[in-house]
C-alpha positions, 0 to 999 in steps of 0.5 A: 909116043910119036918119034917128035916126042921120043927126040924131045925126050931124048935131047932132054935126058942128054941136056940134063945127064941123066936118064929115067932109071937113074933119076927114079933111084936117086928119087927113091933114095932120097925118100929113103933118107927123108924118112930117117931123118923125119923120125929122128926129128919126130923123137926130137920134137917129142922130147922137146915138147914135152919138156920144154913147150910150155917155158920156152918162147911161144915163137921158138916152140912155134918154129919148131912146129912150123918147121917139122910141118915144114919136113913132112910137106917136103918129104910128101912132095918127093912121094909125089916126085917118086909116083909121078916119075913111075907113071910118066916113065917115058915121058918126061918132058910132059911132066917136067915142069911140074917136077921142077916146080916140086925141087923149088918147093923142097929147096924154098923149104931147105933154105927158109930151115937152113936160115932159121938154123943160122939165126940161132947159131949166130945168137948163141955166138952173140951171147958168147962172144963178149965185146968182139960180137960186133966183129964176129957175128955182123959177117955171120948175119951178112951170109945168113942174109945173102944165103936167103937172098939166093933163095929168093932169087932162085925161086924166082928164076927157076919159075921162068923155066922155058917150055920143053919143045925142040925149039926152045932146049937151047933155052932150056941150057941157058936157063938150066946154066943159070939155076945151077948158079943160083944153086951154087951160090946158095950152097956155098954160102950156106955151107960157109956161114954154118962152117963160120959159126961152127969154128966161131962158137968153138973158139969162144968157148975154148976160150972159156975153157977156165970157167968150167973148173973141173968140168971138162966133160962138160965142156967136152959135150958142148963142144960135141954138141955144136958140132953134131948140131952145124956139121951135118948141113955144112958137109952136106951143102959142101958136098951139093956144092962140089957137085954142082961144080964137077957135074953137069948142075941139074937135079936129075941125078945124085944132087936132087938127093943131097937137096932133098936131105937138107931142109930135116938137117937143117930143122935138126941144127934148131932142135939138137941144141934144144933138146941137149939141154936136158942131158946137160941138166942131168949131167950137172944135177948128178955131178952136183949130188953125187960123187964130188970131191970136197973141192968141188963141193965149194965150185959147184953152184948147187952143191956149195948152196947145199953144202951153206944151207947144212952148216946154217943148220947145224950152227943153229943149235948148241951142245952143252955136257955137265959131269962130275965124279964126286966120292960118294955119288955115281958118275952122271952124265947129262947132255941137253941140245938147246934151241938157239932161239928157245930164249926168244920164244919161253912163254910165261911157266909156273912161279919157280920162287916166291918172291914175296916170301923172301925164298921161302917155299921152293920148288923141285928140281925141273933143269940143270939150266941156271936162269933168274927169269922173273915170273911175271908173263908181262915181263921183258926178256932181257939179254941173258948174262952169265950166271954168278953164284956168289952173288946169289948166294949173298942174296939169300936169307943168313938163316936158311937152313934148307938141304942140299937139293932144296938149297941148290932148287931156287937156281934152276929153271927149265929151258929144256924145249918141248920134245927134248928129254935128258939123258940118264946113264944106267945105273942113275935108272936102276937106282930107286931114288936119285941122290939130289938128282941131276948135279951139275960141275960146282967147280966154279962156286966154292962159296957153295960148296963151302956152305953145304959142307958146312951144313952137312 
């Protein structure tokens, strides 16, 4: 190195404040954070595409994968940085132009990311926000706005960098000057508007804290939500930003590696709030199924619906029990479930009556069902009305002399569904003959039970 060569880099380092060791550990720790940044984004976008590439929008799944694209190239150009500062040690002036070429590159990367991330917070406070959204998110979208146009202009001035000789440092301060402006009024925007959305998207929800029921946790987490989501890029371009201002504003030293943490805590602002979409559906499916307290069973969408779709069930059907306790006759007991709908779908049986023969050949017991259906299949089921064994029995012949099982036969016919049995107490099993079989409660036919004892 010619001793022109040691001045120039001299005169540069002290423009800059900084010196070669300090900026290749500053690179180097960078490196270091972009690398456990970029994992925690891999598990996110993992997770994220896993679950949700093929029902969310085509354009928010292709942001994603544009954006974690984004952090690799970023972290690939500090590698570059890192070499290129080992290699040319002692000669940083001949590389100095390239090496802020690379910080224009991770910074257009930062601030594109950093956009995106408040373009989705501001709508999401859209949604939110309710009539007040003109007033709130209007100024969220000027800063968005303005934060990119400070990019666009920093990118642009940072690219008329002066050549390095002797003649030209002066310049080089000025320009320097200017940068860190544009570099501050971009971190001060970026760290505001995030900040803004932050505080915006709390108190809207805070203000919908009624609406949650007995779900605060669940509010809860979404409140941890928005804040693990926007905090981190707002404290870290706060941070940038103080720098700048207390320090002589150049990225040779702490500052390139606050930048360089930017553009993966930006893609994370997108992706946090996506993928928390899962833990919250596990949250509500667990307290929708499990553990919940009668009142909650009405409040909780996914419950409540269970819990109407379980009573339309089991009003779907009816029980009805018969007994009597006659002197001579064992206690029996039937209980027969009936299908709702079994009237409405009783195809045509075999005659139970011959109405041709005035009653005359009867049928065996088959239900403890009363019906007077007719026999004929073409016939039109009508409503069924309540049975009246006086009007019955005033129907039939004066001289009919049948028993009493054959005499109470005609009235009964099966509307026992298919599949269903009647249940018999143990001693109607153990007894070889059933006396009359199943006997209904005759409290409400005394004509009846006259006639019977009459005949007996």
């Amino acid at each position: 190195m010619t001793s022109d060569q040691a001045y120039l880099n001299l005169l540069l380092w002290q423009t800059l404040s900084s010196n070669p060791n300090y900026l290749l550990w500053c690179s180097v720790l960078g490196l270091v954070f972009q690398c456990i940044l970029l994992g925690i984004l891999i598990s996110q976008a993992r997770r994220y595409l896993e679950v949700y590439s093929l029902t969310d929008p085509i354009p928010l799944v292709l942001v994603v994968v544009a954006g974690l694209s984004a952090v690799i190239a970023a972290l690939a150009v500090t590698c570059i940085q890192v070499h290129r500062l080992i290699s040319e040690f002692d000669d940083y002036p001949a590389v100095a132009a390239v090496d802020n070429a690379n910080n224009l590159a991770i910074f257009g990367i930062a601030g594109a990311l950093g956009g995106a991330g408040l373009v989705q917070g501001i709508c999401k406070v859209w949604k939110i926000s309710g009539t007040a959204r003109f007033y709130v998110c209007a100024p969220l979208a000027l800063g968005m706005l303005a934060s990119w146009g400070m990019v666009l202009a920093a990118l642009v001035h940072g690219a008329s960098i002066p050549d390095i000789t002797v003649a030209n440092l002066d310049y080089v301060g000025i320009w320097m000057k200017k940068q860190a402006i544009l570099y501050k009024g971009w971190a001060g925007l970026l760290a505001g508007t995030y900040l803004t959305t932050w505080c915006s998207r709390n108190f809207f929800l805070v203000r919908q804290w009624k609406q949650f029921g007995e779900q605060k946790g669940l509010s809860r987490m979404l409140l941890w939500m928005v804040a693990e989501s926007m905090l981190p890029v707002s404290i870290v371009a706060l941070v940038f930003l103080i720098h700048l201002c207390l320090y002589t504003p150049s990225l040779a030293n702490i500052g390139r590696t606050i930048m360089q943490c930017l553009p993966a805590l930006s893609l994370i602002s997108i992706l946090n709030p996506l993928t928390y979409r899962h833990r919250l559906q596990s949250i509500i499916d667990t307290q929708s199924n499990v553990g919940l307290k009668p009142s909650d069973a009405g409040g909780c969408g996914g419950s409540g619906l269970i819990t109407n779709r379980l009573t339309g069930i089991s009003s779907a059907f009816k029980s009805f029990s018969y007994k009597e306790r006659p002197e001579d006759e064992e206690e029996i007991s039937v209980r027969v479930t009936v299908d709702t709908y079994t009237f409405e779908n009783v195809s045509s049986t075999p005659s139970t009556h011959d109405f041709s023969n005035g009653y005359k050949e009867l049928s065996p017991v088959a239900s403890p069902t009363p019906t007077l259906l007719p026999d004929s299949s073409s016939a039109v089921l009508a409503p069924i009305v309540p049975f009246d064994p006086r009007e019955f029995v005033g129907q039939l012949p004066q001289g009919d002399s049948q028993s009493a099982r054959t005499f109470v036969a005609p009235s009964f016919k099966s509307a026992v569904p298919s599949g269903k049995s009647i249940a018999r107490t143990k001693s109607q099993k153990s007894s070889k003959k059933p006396k009359g079989g199943p006997i209904l409660d005759p409290a409400g036919w005394p004509e009846l039970l006259g006639r019977m004892e009459g005949m007996s």
